[in-house]
C-alpha positions as CSV (number, residue, x, y, z in Angstrom):
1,X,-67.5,-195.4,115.2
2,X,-65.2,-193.6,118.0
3,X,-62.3,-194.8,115.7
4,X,-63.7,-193.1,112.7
5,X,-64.4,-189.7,114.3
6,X,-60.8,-189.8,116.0
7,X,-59.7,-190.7,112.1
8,X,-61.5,-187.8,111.1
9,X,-60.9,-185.2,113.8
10,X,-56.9,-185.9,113.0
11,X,-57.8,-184.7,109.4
12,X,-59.5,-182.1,109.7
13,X,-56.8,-180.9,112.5
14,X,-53.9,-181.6,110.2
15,X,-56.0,-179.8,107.7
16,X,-56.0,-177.1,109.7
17,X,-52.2,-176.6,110.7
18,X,-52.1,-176.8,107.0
19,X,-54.1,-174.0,106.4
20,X,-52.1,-171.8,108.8
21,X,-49.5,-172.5,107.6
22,X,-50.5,-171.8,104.3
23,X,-51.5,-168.8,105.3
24,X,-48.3,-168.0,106.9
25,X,-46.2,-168.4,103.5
26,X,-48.6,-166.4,101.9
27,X,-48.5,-163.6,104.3
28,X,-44.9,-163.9,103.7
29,X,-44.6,-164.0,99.9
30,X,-47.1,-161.0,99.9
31,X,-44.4,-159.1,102.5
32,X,-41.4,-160.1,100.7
33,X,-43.4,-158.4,97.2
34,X,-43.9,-155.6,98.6
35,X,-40.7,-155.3,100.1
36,X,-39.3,-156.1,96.5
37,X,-41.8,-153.4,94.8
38,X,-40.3,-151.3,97.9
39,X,-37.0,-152.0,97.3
40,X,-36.9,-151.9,93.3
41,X,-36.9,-148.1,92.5
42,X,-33.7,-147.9,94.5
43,X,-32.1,-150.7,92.9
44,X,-32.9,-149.7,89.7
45,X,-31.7,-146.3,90.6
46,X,-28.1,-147.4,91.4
47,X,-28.2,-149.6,88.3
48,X,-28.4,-146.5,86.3
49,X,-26.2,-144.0,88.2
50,X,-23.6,-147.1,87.6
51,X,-24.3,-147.5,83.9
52,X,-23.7,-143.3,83.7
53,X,-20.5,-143.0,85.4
54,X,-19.4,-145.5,82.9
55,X,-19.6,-143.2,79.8
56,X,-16.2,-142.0,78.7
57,X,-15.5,-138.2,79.6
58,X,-19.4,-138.2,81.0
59,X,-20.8,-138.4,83.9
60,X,-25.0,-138.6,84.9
61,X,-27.1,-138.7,87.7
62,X,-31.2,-139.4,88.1
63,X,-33.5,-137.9,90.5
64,X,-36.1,-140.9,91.0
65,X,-37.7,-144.2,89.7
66,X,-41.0,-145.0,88.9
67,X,-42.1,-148.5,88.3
68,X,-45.0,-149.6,86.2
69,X,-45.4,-153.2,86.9
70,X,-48.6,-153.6,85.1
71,X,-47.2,-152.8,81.9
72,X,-43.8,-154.0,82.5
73,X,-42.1,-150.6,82.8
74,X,-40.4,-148.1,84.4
75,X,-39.9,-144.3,84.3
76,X,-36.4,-142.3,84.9
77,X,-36.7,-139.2,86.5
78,X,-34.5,-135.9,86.1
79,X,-31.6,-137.4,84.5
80,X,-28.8,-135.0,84.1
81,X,-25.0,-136.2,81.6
82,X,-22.6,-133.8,82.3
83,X,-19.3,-133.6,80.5
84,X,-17.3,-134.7,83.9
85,X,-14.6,-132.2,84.1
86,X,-16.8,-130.0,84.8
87,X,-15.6,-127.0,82.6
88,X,-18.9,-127.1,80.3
89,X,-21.6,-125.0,82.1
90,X,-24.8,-126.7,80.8
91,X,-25.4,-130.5,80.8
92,X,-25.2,-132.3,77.6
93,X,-28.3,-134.0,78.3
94,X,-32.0,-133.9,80.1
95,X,-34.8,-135.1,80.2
96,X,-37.8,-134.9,82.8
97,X,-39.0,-138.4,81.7
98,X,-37.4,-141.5,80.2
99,X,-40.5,-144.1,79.5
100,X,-39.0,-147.2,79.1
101,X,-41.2,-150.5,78.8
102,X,-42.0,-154.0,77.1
103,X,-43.5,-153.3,73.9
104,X,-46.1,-156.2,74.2
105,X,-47.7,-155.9,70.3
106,X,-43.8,-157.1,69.3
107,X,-45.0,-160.4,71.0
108,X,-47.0,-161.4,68.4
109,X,-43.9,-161.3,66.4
110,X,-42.3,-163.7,68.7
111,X,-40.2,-160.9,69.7
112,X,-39.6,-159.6,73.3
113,X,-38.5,-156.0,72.7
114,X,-39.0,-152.8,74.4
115,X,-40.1,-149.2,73.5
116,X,-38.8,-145.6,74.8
117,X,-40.5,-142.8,75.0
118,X,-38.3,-139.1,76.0
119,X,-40.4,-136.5,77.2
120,X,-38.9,-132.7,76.4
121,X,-35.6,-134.0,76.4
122,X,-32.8,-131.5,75.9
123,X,-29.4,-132.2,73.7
124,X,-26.7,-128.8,74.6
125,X,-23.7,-129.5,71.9
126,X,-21.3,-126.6,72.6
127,X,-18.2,-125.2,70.9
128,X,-15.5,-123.7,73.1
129,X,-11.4,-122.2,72.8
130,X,-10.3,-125.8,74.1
131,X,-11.2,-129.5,74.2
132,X,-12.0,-129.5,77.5
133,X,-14.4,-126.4,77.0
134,X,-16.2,-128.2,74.0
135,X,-19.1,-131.0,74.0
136,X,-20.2,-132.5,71.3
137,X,-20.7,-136.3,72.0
138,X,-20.6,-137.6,69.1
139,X,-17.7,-140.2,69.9
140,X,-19.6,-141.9,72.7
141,X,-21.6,-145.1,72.8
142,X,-25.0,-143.5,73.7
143,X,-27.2,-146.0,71.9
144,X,-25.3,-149.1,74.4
145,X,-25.9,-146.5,77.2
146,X,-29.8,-146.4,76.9
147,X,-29.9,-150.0,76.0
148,X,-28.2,-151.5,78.9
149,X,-31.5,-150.0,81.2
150,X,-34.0,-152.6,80.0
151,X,-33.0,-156.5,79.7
152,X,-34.5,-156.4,76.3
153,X,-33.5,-155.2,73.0
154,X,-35.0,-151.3,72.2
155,X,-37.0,-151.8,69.1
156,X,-39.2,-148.2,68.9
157,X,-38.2,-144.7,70.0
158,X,-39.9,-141.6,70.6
159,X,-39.2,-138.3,71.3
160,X,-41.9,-135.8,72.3
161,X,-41.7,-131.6,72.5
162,X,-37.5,-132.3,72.7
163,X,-34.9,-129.4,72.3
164,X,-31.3,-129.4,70.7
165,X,-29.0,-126.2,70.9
166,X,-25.8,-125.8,69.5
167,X,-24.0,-122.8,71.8
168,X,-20.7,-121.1,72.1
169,X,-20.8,-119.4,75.6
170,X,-17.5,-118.0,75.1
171,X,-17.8,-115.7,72.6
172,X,-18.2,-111.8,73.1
173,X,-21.9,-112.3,71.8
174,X,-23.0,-116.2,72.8
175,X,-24.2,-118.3,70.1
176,X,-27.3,-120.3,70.7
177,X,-28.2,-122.2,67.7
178,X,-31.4,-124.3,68.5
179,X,-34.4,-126.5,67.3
180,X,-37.7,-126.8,69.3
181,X,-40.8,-128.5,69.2
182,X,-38.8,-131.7,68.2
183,X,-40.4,-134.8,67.8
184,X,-38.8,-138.0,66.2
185,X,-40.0,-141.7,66.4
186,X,-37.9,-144.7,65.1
187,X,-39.4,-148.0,64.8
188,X,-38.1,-151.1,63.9
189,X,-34.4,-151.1,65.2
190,X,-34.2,-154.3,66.4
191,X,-35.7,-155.8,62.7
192,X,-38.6,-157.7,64.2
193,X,-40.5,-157.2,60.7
194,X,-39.5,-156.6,57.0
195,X,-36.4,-159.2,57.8
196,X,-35.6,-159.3,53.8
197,X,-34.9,-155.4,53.7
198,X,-31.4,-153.9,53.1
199,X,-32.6,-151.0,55.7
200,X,-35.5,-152.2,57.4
201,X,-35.7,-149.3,60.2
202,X,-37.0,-146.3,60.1
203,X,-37.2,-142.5,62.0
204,X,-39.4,-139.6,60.7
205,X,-38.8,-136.4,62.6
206,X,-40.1,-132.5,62.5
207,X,-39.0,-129.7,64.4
208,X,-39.0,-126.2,64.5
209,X,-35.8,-123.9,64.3
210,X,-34.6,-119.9,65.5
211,X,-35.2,-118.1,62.4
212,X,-39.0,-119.3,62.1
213,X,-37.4,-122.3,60.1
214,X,-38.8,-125.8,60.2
215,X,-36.8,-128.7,60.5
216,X,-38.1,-132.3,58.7
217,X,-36.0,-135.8,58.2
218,X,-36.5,-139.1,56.5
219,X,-34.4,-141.6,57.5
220,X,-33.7,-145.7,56.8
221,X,-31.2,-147.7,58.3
222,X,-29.7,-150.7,59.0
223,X,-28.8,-150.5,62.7
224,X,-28.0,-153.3,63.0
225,X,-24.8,-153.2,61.0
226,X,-21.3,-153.1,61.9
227,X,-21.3,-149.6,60.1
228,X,-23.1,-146.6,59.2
229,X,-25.7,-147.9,56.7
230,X,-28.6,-145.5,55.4
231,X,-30.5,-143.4,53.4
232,X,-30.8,-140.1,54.8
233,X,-32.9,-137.4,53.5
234,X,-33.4,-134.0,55.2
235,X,-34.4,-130.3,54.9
236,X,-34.4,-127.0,56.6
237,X,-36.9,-124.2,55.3
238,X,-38.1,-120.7,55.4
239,X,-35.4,-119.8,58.1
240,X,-34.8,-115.9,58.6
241,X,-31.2,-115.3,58.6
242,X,-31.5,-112.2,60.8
243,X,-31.7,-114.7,64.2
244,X,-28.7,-116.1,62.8
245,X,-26.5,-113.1,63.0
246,X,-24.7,-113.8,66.3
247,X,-23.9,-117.6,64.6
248,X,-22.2,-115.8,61.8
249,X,-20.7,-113.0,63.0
250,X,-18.6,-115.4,65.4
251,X,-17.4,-117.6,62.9
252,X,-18.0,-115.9,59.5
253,X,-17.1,-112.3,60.4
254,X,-20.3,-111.0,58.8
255,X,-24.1,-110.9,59.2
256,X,-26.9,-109.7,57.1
257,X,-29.1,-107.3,56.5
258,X,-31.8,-109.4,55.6
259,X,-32.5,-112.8,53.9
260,X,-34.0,-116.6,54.1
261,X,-32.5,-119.5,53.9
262,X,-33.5,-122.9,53.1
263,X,-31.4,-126.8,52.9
264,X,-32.2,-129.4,51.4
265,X,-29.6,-132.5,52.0
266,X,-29.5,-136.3,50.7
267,X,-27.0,-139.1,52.2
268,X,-26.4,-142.8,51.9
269,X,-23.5,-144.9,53.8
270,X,-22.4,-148.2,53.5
271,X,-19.1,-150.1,53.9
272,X,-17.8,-147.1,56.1
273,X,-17.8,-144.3,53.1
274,X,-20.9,-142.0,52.4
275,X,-21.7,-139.7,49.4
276,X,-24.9,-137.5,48.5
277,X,-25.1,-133.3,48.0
278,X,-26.1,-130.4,49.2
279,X,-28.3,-128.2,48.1
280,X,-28.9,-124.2,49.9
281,X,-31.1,-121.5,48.8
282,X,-30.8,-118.0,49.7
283,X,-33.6,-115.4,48.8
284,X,-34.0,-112.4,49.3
285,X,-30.7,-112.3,50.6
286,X,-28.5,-108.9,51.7
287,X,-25.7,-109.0,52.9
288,X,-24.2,-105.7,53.1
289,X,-25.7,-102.6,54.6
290,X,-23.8,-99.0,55.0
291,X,-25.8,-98.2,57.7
292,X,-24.8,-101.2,59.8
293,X,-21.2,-100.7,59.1
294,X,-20.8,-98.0,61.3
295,X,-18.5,-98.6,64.2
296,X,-16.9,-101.4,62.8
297,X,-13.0,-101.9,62.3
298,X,-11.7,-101.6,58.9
299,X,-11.7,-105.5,58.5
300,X,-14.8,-106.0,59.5
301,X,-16.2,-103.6,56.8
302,X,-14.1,-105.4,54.1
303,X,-15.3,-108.8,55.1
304,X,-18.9,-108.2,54.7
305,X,-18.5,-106.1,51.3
306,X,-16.6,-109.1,50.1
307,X,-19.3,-111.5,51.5
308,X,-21.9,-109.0,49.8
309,X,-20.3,-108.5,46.6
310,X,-20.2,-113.0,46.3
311,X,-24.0,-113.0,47.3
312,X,-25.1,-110.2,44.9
313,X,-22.5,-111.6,41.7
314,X,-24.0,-115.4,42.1
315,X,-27.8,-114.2,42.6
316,X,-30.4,-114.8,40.4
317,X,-31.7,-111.4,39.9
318,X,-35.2,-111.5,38.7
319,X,-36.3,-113.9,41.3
320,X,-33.7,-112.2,43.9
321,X,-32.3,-115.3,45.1
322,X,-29.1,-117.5,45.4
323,X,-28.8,-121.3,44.5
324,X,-26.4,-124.1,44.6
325,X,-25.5,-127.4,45.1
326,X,-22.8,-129.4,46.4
327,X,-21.8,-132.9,46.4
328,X,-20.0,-134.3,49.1
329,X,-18.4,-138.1,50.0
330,X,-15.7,-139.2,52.4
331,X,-15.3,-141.8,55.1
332,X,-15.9,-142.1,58.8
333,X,-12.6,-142.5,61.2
334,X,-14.1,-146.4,62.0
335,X,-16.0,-148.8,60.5
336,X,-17.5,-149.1,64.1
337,X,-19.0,-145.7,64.7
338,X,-22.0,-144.8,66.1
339,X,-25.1,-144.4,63.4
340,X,-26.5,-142.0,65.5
341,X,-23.4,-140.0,66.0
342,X,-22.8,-140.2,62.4
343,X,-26.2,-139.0,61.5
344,X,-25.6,-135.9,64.1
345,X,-22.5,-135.3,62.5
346,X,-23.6,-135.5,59.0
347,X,-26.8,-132.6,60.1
348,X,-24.0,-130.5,61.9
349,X,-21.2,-130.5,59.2
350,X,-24.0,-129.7,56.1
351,X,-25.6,-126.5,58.5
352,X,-22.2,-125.0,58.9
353,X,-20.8,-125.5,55.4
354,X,-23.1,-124.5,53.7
355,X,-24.3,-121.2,55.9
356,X,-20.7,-120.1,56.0
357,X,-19.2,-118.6,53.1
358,X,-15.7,-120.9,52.6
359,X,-13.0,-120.9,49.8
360,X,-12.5,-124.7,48.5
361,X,-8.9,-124.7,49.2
362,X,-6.1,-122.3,50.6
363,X,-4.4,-120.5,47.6
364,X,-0.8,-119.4,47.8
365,X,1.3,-117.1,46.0
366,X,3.7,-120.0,44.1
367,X,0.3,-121.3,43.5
368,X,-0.9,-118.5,40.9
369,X,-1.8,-118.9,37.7
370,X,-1.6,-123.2,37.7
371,X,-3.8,-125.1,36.2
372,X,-6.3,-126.0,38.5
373,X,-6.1,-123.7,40.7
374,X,-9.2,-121.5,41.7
375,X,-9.2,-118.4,39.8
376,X,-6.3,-119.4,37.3
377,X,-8.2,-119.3,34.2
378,X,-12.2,-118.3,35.5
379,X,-14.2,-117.3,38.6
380,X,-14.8,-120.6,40.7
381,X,-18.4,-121.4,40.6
382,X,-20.5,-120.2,43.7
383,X,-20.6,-123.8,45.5
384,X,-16.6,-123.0,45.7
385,X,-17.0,-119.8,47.0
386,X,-20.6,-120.6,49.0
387,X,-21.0,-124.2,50.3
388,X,-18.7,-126.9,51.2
389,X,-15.7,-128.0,49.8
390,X,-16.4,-131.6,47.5
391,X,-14.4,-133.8,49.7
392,X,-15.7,-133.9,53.4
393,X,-13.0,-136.0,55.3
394,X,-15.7,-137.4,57.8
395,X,-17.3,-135.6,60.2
């Protein structure tokens, strides 16, 4: 009996040791957690910084990182992208909030994929006297940027209450050319459903523009693809061109009296080369005023009474508006670019052409009266005078 007790007293002793020392290692696992939940904001944090001094002719900061471990996320805080040598005044790009997280429904597509959300992100594009004074972005691998922060592929985005100016702070009168109350979500970019489709993802967006205008887009995509491939429908509507006077004064040499304008675009790439058309509406459109001339130099008088005369000759009178439409095609530098920037591009070359009144090609004096050349034998049609010229050369 004595032997069984001792038997017993050395396993319930052993048992015990055990026990602490169980405890121990959890004690210890449970510190080195919350040292590693501790530890992981500022981790992350120089991961990023890293990734955003990487970006050519950019540079980027944060100001913080908040982990979500419940739901497998994390939150960036006050990121800044400056252009880096530091001549453009105002970032490129902010945000407040970057959401990024697993998108756990996408599992029962045996897919592991994440979603991001922006919150009142802003995008500055500006136009300035020299390269180094001018951002527009479009040449730089942003999509790679924002998916090298999560281990897994981004397959839905979302932008909520975002901004987008396009500025010229060094004209006598700034431009600021800008959309508010932006909000865009794009689903599917990592083709986790409708596998058999040419363009399987998708991005709906709305926003509102200066002018009153409002700003809506339709657009399917392969983004997957090598190249630019989509279908891209958009449109711009009931914008007063009043609030656009400093935008064409600077680069039109004329404003207006009075008028609305409306856009209404359609664009599909493949293989590198894109076609589609144009098509702008003016109503109520004037163009000239007498009163408004005074003050002005002697060139500026004659460019807005030429400007005038076009708007007034090509109206239709009864309803008191202008119409036309304009087809345009061409090719982007590289098969390899960017389907964001290329979309970006396509939105900012269609505003500008077709606000801006432009002559289709230069005309010299050898070059009067050839065949084929505008004005030879009959006034060119408005969308020569008007809108863009047929052949865009890429944006």
């Amino acid at each position: 009996m004595p032997a069984i007790q001792q038997l017993e007293r050395k396993i319930e002793s052993r048992w015990l040791r055990l026990a602490r020392g169980l405890r121990w290692v959890i004690v210890i696992v449970v510190l080195l957690l919350i040292a590693g939940r501790l530890a992981l904001p500022w981790a992350i944090k120089d991961y990023v910084n890293k990734r955003l001094q990487r970006i050519p002719d950019y540079s980027g900061s944060i100001g913080g990182i908040h982990v979500h471990l419940w739901r497998g996320a994390y939150e960036i805080r006050n990121i800044k992208i400056f252009k880096s040598n530091g001549k453009v005044p105002v970032p490129f790009f902010s945000s407040p909030s970057i959401d990024l997280a697993v998108e756990w429904r996408e599992l029962f597509h045996r897919a592991l994929v994440a979603s991001v959300v922006m919150t009142k992100p802003e995008v500055n594009f500006v136009s300035g006297p020299t390269k180094e004074q001018t951002q527009s972005g479009f040449q730089q691998p942003w999509g790679k940027t924002l998916a090298s922060f999560f281990p897994t592929r981004i397959n839905r985005f979302e932008v909520k209450d975002g901004q987008i100016h396009f500025q010229d702070l060094f004209k006598q009168q700034p431009v600021n050319i800008y959309m508010t109350n932006l909000h865009a979500v794009a689903t599917n970019l990592t083709n986790t459903r409708k596998v058999g489709q040419t363009l399987p993802a998708g991005l709906d967006a709305t926003g509102d523009t200066l002018g009153g205008g409002f700003f809506a887009m339709d657009l399917k995509m392969d983004p997957l693809n090598t190249s630019p491939t989509f279908e891209l429908n958009a449109s711009l509507t009931n914008v007063d061109l009043v609030a656009l006077n400093s935008f064409m004064r600077a680069y039109g040499k004329f404003d207006v009296d009075r008028g609305n304008f409306q856009l209404f675009t359609s664009v599909a790439s493949v293989n590198g080369n894109y076609t589609g058309h144009v098509k702008v509406l003016f109503k109520d459109l004037k163009v000239f005023a007498w009163e408004k001339e005074r003050g002005k130099n002697a060139l500026e008088v004659f460019w807005d009474a030429v400007v005038g005369v076009l708007a007034e000759g090509f109206k239709n009178h009864p309803h008191d508006q202008l119409a036309t439409s304009v087809p345009i095609s061409g090719s982007f530098n590289t098969t390899h670019v960017d389907i964001w920037g290329a979309v970006g591009s396509l939105l900012h070359n269609a505003f500008i052409r077709a606000l801006l009144p432009t002559i289709d090609q230069p005309v010299h004096l050898q070059d009067v009266g050839k065949p084929g050349t505008p004005g030879a034998s009959k006034r060119p049609p408005p969308s020569k005078i008007l809108a863009a010229p047929h052949e865009a050369k890429g944006p």
